[in-house]
C-alpha positions as CSV (number, residue, x, y, z in Angstrom):
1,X,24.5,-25.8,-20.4
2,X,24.3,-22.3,-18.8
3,X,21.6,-20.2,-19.6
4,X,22.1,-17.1,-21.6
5,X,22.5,-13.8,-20.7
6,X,19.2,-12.8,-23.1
7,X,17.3,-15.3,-21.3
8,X,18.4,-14.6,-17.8
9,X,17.3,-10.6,-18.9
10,X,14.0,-11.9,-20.4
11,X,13.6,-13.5,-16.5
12,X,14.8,-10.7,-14.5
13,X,12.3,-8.1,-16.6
14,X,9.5,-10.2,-15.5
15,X,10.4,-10.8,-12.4
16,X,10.6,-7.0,-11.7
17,X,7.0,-6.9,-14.0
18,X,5.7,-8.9,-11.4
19,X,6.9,-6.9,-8.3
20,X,5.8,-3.9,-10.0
21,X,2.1,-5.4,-10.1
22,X,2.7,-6.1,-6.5
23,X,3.5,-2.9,-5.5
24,X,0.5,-1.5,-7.1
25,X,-1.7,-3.7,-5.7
26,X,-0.4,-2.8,-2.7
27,X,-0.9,0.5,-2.8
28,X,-4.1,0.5,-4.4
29,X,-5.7,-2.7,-3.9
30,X,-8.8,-1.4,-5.5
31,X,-6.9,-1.6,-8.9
32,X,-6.3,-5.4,-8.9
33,X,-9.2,-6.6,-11.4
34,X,-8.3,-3.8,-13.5
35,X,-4.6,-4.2,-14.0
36,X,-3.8,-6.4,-17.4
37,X,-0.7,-8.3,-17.2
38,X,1.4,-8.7,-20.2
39,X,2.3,-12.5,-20.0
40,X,5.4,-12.4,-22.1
41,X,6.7,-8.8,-21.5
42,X,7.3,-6.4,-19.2
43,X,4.3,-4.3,-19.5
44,X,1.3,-3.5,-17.7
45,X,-1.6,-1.8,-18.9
46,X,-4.5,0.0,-16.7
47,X,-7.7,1.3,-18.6
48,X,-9.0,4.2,-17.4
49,X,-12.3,6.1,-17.1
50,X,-12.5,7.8,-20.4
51,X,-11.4,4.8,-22.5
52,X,-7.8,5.1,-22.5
53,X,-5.0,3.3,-20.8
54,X,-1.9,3.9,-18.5
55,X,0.8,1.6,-19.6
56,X,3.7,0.9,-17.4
57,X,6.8,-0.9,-19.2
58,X,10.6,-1.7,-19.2
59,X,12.2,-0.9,-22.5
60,X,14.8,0.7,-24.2
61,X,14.7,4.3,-25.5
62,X,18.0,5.6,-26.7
63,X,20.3,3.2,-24.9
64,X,18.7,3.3,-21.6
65,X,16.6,0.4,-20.2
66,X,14.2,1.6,-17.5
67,X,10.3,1.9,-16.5
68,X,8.3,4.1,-18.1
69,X,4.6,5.5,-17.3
70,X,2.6,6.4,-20.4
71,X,-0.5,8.1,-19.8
72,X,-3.7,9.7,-21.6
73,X,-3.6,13.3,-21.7
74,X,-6.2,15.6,-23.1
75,X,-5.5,15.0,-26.9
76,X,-1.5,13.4,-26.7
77,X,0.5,11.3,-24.7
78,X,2.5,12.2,-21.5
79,X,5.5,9.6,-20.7
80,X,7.4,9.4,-17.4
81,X,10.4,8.4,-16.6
82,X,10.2,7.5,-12.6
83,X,14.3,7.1,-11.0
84,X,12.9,4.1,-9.4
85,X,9.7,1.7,-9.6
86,X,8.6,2.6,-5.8
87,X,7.9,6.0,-7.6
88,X,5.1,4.3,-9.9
89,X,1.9,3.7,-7.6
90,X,2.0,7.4,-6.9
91,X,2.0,8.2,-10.5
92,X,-0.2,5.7,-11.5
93,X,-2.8,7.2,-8.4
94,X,-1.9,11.1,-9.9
95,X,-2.9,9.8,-13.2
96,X,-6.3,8.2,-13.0
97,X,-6.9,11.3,-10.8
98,X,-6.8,13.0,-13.4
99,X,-8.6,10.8,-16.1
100,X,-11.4,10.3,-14.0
C-alpha cells in the first residue's frame, strides 16, 4: 500500500510549516514563545501588540498554492504574497514594526 498523493501533500505542507517556524525563529529568536503553531495545518499565527495577529499560511487562492502573510493594518487587512518563504522573517520583522 503506497500512500497517497493527498497525504504525501498534507506531509510536505507541514514539513515546510515547520521549516518556516524555523526560519523565523532563526531570525528572530525573540519571537519563539509568541509564535502559535497550527498542529494540523500549515499556518502560523503571531499576535501582535495592539491585539491583532500576523498569520502566515500555505493555501490555495485561485489555483495557486503558496505562502501568504496576512497582517493587521489600520482598519483592514494587508496580504502578501512573498516569491519564496526565506522572504518571510523580513516581513514578519517589517510588520510588527509597524504594529508596535
Amino acid at each position: 500500500m503506497f500512500p497517497t498523493r493527498d497525504l504525501t501533500d498534507g506531509v510536505e505542507r507541514l514539513l515546510e510549516r515547520d521549516r518556516v517556524h524555523q526560519l523565523l525563529i532563526e531570525a528572530h529568536p525573540e519571537l519563539e514563545d509568541r509564535i502559535e503553531v497550527d498542529d494540523a495545518n500549515p499556518m502560523l499565527t503571531i499576535p501582535t501588540g495592539r491585539g491583532g495577529a500576523i498569520i502566515l499560511w500555505k493555501g490555495e487562492h485561485e489555483d495557486i498554492i503558496r505562502w501568504r502573510m496576512a497582517a493587521p493594518d489600520g482598519e483592514g487587512v494587508t496580504v502578501v504574497e512573498p516569491d519564496s518563504i526565506e522572504e518571510l522573517p523580513q516581513l514578519v520583522a517589517e510588520q510588527l514594526e509597524t504594529s508596535a
